[in-house]
C-alpha positions as CSV (number, residue, x, y, z in Angstrom):
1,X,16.1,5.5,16.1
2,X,13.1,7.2,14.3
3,X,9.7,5.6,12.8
4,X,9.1,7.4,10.0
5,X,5.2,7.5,9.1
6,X,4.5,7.4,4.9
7,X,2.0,10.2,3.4
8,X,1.3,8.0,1.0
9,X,-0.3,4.4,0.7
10,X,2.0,1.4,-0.1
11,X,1.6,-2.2,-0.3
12,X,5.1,-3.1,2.2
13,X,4.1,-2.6,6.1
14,X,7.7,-3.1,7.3
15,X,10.8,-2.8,5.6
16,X,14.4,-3.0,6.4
17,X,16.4,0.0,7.7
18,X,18.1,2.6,5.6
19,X,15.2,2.7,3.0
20,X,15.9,6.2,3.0
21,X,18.4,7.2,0.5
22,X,19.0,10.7,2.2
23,X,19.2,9.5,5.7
24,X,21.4,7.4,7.8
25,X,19.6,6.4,10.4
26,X,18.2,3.6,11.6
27,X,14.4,3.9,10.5
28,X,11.6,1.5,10.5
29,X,8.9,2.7,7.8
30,X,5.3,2.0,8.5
31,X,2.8,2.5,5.8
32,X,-0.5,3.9,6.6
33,X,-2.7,0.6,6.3
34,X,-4.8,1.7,3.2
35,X,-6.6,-0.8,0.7
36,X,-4.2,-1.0,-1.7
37,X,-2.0,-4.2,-4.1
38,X,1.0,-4.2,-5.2
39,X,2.7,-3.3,-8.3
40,X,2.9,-6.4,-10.5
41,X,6.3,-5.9,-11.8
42,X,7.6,-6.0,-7.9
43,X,6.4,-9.5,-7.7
44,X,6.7,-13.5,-9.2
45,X,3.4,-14.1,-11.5
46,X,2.6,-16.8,-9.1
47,X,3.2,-14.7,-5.8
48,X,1.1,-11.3,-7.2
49,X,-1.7,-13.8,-7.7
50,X,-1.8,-15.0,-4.6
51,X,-1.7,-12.0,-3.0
52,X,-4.5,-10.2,-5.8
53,X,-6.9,-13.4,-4.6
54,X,-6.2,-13.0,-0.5
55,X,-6.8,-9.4,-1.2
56,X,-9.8,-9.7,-2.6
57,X,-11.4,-12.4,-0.3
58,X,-10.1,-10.1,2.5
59,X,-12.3,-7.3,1.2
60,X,-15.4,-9.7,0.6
61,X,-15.5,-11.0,4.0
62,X,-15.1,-6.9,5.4
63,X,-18.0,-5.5,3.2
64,X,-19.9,-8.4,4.1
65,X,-19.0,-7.8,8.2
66,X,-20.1,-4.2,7.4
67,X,-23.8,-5.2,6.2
68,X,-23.2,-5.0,2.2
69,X,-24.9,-8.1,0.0
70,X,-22.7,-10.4,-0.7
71,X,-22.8,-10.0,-4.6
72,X,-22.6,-6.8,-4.7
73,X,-19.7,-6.6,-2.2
74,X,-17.7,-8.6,-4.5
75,X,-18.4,-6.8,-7.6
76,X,-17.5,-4.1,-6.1
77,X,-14.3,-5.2,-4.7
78,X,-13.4,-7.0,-7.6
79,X,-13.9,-3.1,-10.1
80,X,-11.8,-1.9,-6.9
81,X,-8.8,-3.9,-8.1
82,X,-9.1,-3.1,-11.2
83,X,-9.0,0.7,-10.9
84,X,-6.5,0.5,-8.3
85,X,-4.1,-1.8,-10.6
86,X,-4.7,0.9,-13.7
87,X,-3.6,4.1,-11.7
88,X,-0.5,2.0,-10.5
89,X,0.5,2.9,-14.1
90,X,0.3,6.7,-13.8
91,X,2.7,6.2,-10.4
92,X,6.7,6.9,-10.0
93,X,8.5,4.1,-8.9
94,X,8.3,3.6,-5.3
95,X,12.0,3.9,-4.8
96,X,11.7,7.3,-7.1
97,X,9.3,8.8,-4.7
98,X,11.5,7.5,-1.2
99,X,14.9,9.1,-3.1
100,X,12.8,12.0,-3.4
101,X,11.8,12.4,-0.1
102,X,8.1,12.5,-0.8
103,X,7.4,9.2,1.5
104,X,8.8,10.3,5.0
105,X,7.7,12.3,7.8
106,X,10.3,11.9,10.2
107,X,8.9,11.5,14.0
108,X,11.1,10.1,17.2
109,X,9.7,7.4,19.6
110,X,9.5,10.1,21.9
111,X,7.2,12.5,20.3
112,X,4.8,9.4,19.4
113,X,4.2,8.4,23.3
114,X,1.8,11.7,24.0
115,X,-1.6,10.0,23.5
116,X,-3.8,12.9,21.9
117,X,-7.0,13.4,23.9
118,X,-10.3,11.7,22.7
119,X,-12.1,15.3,22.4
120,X,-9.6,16.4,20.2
121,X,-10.5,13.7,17.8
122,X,-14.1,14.1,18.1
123,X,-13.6,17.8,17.5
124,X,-11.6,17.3,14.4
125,X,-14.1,14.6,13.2
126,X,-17.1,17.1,13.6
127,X,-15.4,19.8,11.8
128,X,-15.0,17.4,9.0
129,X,-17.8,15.8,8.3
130,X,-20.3,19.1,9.7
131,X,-18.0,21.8,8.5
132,X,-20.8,24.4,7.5
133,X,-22.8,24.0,10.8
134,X,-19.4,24.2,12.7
135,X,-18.3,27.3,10.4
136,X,-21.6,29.3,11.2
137,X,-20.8,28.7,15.4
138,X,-17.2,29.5,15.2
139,X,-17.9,32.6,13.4
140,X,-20.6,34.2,14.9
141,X,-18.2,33.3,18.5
142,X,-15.2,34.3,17.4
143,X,-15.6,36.9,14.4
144,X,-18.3,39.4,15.3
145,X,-19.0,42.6,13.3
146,X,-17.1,44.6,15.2
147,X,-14.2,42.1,15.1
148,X,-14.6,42.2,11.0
149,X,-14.5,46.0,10.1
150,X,-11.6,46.5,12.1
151,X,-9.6,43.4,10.4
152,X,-11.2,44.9,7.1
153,X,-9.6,48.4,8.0
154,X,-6.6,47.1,8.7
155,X,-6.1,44.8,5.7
156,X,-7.1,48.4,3.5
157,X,-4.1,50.4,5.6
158,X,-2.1,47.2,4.2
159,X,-3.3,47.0,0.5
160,X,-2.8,50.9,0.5
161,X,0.3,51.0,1.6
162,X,1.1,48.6,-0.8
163,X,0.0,50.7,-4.3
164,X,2.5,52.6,-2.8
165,X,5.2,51.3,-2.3
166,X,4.2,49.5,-6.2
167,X,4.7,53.0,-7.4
168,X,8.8,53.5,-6.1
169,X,10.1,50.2,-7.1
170,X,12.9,51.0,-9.0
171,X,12.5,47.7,-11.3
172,X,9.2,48.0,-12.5
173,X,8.5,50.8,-15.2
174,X,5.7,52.9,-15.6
175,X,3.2,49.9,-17.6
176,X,4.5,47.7,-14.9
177,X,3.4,49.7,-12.0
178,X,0.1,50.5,-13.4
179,X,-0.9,46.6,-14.3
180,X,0.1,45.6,-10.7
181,X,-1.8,48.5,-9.4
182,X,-5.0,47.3,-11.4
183,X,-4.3,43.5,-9.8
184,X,-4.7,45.0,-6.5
185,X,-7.5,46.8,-7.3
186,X,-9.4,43.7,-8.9
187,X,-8.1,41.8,-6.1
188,X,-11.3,39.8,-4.4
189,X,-10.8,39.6,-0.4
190,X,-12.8,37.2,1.6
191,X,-12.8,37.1,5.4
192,X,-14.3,34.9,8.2
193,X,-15.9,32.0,6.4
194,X,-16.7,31.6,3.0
195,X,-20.8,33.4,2.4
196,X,-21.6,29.7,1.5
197,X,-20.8,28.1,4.5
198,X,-22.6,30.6,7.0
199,X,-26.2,29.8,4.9
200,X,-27.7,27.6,7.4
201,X,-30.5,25.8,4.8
202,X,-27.5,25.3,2.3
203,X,-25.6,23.3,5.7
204,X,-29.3,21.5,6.1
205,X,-29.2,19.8,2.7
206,X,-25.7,19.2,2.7
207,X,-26.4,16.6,5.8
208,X,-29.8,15.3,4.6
209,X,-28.4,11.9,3.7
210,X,-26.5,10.9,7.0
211,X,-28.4,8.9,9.1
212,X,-26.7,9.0,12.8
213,X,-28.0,6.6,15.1
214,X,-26.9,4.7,18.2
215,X,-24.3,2.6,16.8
216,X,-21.0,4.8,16.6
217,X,-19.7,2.6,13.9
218,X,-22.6,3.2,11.2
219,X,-22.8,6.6,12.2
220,X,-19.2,7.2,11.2
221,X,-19.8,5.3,7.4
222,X,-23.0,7.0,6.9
223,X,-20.9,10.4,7.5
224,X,-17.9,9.1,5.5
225,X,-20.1,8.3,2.5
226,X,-22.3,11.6,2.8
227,X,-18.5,13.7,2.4
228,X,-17.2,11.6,-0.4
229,X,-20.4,12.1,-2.1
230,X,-20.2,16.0,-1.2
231,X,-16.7,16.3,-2.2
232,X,-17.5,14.5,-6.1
233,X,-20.7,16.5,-6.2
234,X,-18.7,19.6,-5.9
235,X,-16.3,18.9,-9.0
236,X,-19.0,17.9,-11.1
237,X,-20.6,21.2,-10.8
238,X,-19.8,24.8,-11.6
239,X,-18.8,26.5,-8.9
240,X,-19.4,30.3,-9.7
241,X,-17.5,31.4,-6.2
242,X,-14.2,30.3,-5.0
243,X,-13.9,27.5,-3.4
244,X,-12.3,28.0,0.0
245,X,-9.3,25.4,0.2
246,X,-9.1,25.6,4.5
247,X,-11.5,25.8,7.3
248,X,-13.1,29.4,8.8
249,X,-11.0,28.0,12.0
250,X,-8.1,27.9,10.7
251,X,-4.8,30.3,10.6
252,X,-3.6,29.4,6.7
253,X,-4.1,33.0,5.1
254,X,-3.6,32.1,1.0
255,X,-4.2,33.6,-2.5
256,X,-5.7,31.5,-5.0
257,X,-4.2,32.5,-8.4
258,X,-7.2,31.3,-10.2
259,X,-9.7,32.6,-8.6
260,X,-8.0,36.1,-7.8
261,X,-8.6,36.4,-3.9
262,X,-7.0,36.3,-1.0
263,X,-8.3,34.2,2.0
264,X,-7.9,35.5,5.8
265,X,-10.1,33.0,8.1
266,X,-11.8,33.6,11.1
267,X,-8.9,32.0,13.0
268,X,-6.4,33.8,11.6
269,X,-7.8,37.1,12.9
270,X,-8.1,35.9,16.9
271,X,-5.5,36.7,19.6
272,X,-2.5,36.5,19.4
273,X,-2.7,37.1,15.7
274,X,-5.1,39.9,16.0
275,X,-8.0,41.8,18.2
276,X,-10.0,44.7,18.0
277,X,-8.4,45.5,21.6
278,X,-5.0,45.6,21.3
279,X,-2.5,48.2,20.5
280,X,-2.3,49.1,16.4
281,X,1.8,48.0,16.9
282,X,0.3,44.4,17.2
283,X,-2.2,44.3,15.2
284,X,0.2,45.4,12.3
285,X,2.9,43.4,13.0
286,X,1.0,40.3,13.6
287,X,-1.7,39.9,11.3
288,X,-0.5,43.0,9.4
289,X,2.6,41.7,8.2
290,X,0.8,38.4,7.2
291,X,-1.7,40.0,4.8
292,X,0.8,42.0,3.2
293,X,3.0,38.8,2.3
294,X,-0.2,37.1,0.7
295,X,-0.9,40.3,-1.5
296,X,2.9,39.8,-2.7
297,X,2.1,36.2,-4.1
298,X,0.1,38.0,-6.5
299,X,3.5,39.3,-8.2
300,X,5.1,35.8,-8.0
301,X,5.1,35.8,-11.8
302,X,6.9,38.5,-12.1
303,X,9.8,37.5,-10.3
304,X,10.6,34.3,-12.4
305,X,12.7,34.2,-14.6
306,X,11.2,36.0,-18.1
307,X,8.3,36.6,-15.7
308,X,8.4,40.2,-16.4
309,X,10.1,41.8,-19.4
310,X,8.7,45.3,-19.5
311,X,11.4,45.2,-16.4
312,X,14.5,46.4,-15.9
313,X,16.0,42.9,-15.8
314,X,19.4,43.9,-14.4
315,X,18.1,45.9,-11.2
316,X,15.5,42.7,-11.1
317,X,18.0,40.4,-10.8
318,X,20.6,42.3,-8.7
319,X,17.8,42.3,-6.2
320,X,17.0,38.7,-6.7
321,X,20.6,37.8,-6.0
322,X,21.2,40.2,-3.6
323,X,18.3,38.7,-1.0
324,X,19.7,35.1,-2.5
325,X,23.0,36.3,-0.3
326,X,21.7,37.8,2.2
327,X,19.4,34.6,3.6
328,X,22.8,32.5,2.4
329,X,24.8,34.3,5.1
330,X,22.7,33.5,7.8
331,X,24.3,30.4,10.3
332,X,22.3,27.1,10.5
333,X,21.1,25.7,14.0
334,X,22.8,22.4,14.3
335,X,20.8,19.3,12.5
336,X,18.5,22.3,10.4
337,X,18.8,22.5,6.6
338,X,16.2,24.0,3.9
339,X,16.3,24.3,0.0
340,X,17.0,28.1,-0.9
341,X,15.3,27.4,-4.1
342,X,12.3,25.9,-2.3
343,X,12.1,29.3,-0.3
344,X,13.1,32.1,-2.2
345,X,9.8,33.2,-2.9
346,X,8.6,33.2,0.2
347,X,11.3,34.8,1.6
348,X,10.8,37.5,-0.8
349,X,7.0,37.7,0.7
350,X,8.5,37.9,4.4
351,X,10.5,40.6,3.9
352,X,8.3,42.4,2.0
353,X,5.4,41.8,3.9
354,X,7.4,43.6,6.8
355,X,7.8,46.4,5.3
356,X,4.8,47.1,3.7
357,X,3.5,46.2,7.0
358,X,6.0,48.7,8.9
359,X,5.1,51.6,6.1
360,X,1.3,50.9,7.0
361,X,1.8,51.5,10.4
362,X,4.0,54.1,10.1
363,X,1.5,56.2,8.3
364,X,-1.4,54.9,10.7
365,X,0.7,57.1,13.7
366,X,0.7,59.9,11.7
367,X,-3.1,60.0,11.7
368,X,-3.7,58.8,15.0
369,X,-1.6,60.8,17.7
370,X,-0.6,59.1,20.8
371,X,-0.1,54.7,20.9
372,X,-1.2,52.5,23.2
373,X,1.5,50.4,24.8
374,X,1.7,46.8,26.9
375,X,2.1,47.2,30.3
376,X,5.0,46.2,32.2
377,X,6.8,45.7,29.2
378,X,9.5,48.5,28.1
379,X,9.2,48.5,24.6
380,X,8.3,51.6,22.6
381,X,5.4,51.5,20.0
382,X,7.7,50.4,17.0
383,X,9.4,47.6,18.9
384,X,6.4,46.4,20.0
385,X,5.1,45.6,15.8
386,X,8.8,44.1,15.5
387,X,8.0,41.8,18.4
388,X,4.6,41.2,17.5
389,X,5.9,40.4,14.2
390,X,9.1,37.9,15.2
391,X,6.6,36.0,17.6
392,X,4.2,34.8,14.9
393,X,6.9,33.7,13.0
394,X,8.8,31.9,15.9
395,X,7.9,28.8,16.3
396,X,9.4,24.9,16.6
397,X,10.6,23.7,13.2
398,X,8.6,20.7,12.0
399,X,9.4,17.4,11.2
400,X,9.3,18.2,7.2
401,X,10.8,21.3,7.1
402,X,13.8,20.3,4.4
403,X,11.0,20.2,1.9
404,X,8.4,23.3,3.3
405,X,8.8,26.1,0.6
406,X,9.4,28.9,3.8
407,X,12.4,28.8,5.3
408,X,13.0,27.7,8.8
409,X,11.4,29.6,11.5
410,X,14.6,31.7,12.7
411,X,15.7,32.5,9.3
412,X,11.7,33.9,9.1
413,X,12.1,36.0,11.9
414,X,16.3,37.2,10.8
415,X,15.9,37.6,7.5
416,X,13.1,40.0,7.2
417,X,14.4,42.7,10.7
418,X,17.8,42.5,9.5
419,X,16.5,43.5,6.1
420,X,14.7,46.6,7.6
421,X,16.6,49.0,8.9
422,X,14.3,50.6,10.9
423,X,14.9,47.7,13.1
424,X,18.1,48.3,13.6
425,X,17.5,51.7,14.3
426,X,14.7,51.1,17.2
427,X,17.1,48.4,19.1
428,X,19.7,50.2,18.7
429,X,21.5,47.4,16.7
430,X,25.2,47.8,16.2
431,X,26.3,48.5,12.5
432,X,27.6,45.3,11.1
433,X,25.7,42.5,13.5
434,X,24.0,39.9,12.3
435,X,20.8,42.0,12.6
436,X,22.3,45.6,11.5
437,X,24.1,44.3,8.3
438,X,26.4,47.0,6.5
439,X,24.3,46.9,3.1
440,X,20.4,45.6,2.1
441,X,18.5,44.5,-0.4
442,X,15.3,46.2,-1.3
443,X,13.3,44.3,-3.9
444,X,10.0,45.2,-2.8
């Protein structure tokens, strides 16, 4: 039996089993309990009015508890309602969204019974509502100056490498080449924490409305309405610099397509990921490999269909197909699935990423004689960036990852060494393995 936890609010705290349309199992779905009514057309005239007048008595009598003025508590309840009823009419059927499977995060009694520590959810609590202040400590602990110009140099060995490699694609002509070369070069790169967030008097007046105090529960509102207030604030002014979309502590690397950047936290660039310390085989497969596969989003476009007709469309879409094959030849775990359509992209980034990565490094020995190793661990130089690589992409597959756009952690890690062939070569892999397959694909 699972319990499968909704992402999004509904009015129905229980229903019956096999409200799933793509799953047979058992489930019981509970709803996250958010202040919400139900669609009209679900319900008898008289029965929706009943429930629309409970509802609303039910948020009087909690503004009220809370300290709000009776009138005002109900006028505000009452506008609640009616804005709440009005988007109902911009929804999908709730049955559309379950059949889509954009309702269920599938989670076994067992992984429910660990009972998360309470310092983890005052750390997470902090970070949300005093992000600035917490972005300013975790950065000037964690990503030093030192600790910055070496992740700068490596992400400029990456980004070299890659105007490169731009310039021997065998799909992309000469105007090609040279407009993806000039996206690279215009290409914004921001590192750490965003310049905003590490300004101390901008994190003062960001806080100057919460008032904390000895009683837990109105400390936590006055911080709840200070972030909603934030967060409108911000959309209702320009915003001259991009916006960053995760926290400095975080390990989400991204490229915003609007804003033309690319986004490498503080967090991303710790151990294991990355250190000023360890061996350039690491660093370069780890974090390396990563930053290569977020400068490849910015040539997404160009590998949709129409996406790029200054091409050579056939060798464009013999390579498409080719990689297409090559992840659809791989063999599932048992009970793991994943849309090839969802992924293909990405997959195109991993295995790109890698190589770009590999190249980078590769030219890196050639200036820098001699590599350190890891001790007690016989693996040459180049098999330690392979490793370095398939361990940041090895991981446990999560409960949602049918509907993740990158593909299941082994295929991840398979996909990209067996399309390199330097892997092969290194570990000795022999020809015609699952690893050391007889032909590859090279798109990027």
């Amino acid at each position: 039996m699972a319990i499968s936890l909704s992402s999004e609010p509904t009015w129905d705290l229980i229903l019956p089993r096999h409200t799933h349309q793509s799953s047979s199992l058992s489930c019981v779905q509970i709803d996250q309990p958010e202040f919400d009514v139900p669609l009209k057309q679900d319900q008898e005239q008289k029965t929706y009015a009943q429930i629309f007048r409970e509802y609303l008595t039910y948020l009087n009598q909690l503004g009220t508890l809370l300290g709000g003025d009776p009138n005002k508590v109900q006028e505000h309840a009452f506008m609640s309602l009616i804005i709440t009823s009005r988007l109902f009419q911009f929804l999908r059927p709730l049955e559309q969204r379950r059949a889509q499977g954009k309702l269920f995060q599938m989670v076994t009694i067992d992984q429910l019974k660990p009972t998360r520590p309470r310092w983890m959810k005052c750390v997470e609590k902090t970070g949300t509502f005093f992000e600035p202040t917490l972005a300013a400590l975790f950065v000037r602990e964690a990503f030093d100056p030192s600790t910055r110009s070496a992740a700068m140099e490596l992400f400029t060995a990456i980004r070299d490498a890659l105007i490169t490699r731009l310039r021997k694609l065998p799909w992309m002509n000469e105007e090609t080449q040279n407009m993806a070369q000039d996206k690279v070069a215009q290409l914004q790169v921001e590192m750490g924490a965003s310049e905003w967030a590490l300004k101390p008097e901008l994190a003062r007046q960001e806080y100057r409305d919460i008032q904390l105090g000895p009683n837990f529960l109105q400390s936590v509102l006055s911080c709840v309405r200070s972030l909603q207030a934030r967060i409108v604030q911000s959309f209702l002014q320009p915003c001259p610099q991009h916006r960053w979309k995760v926290s400095p502590w975080e390990v989400n690397a991204y490229y915003s397509i609007s804003d033309h950047v690319v986004v490498f936290p503080a967090g991303l660039l710790q151990p294991p990921f990355f250190h000023p310390g360890y061996p350039r085989a690491v660093n370069f497969g780890a974090a390396g490999s990563i930053m290569a596969h977020e400068l490849l989003h910015i040539f997404y476009q160009l590998l949709l269909p129409g996406g790029c007709p200054a091409c050579d469309t056939h060798a464009l879409q013999e390579a498409l197909l080719c990689l297409k094959r090559h992840y659809a030849a791989f063999p599932l775990p048992s009970g793991t699935s994943f849309n090839d359509s969802l992924t293909f992209l990405e997959n195109a980034a991993d295995v790109g990423g890698l190589a770009i990565a590999l190249q980078a490094y590769s030219k890196r020995l050639l200036w820098h004689h001699g590599e350190t190793v890891l001790p007690r661990l016989d693996l040459s130089p180049q098999q330690i960036f392979f490793r370095s690589y398939a361990q940041v992409m090895c991981r446990e597959p999560s409960p949602q990852e049918s509907y993740d756009t990158h593909s299941p952690p082994h295929l991840r890690v398979h996909g990209p060494l067996s399309s390199t062939p330097a892997f092969a070569r290194y570990f000795r892999c022999a020809r015609g393995t699952l690893l050391s397959p007889s032909s590859r694909c090279q798109l990027w």
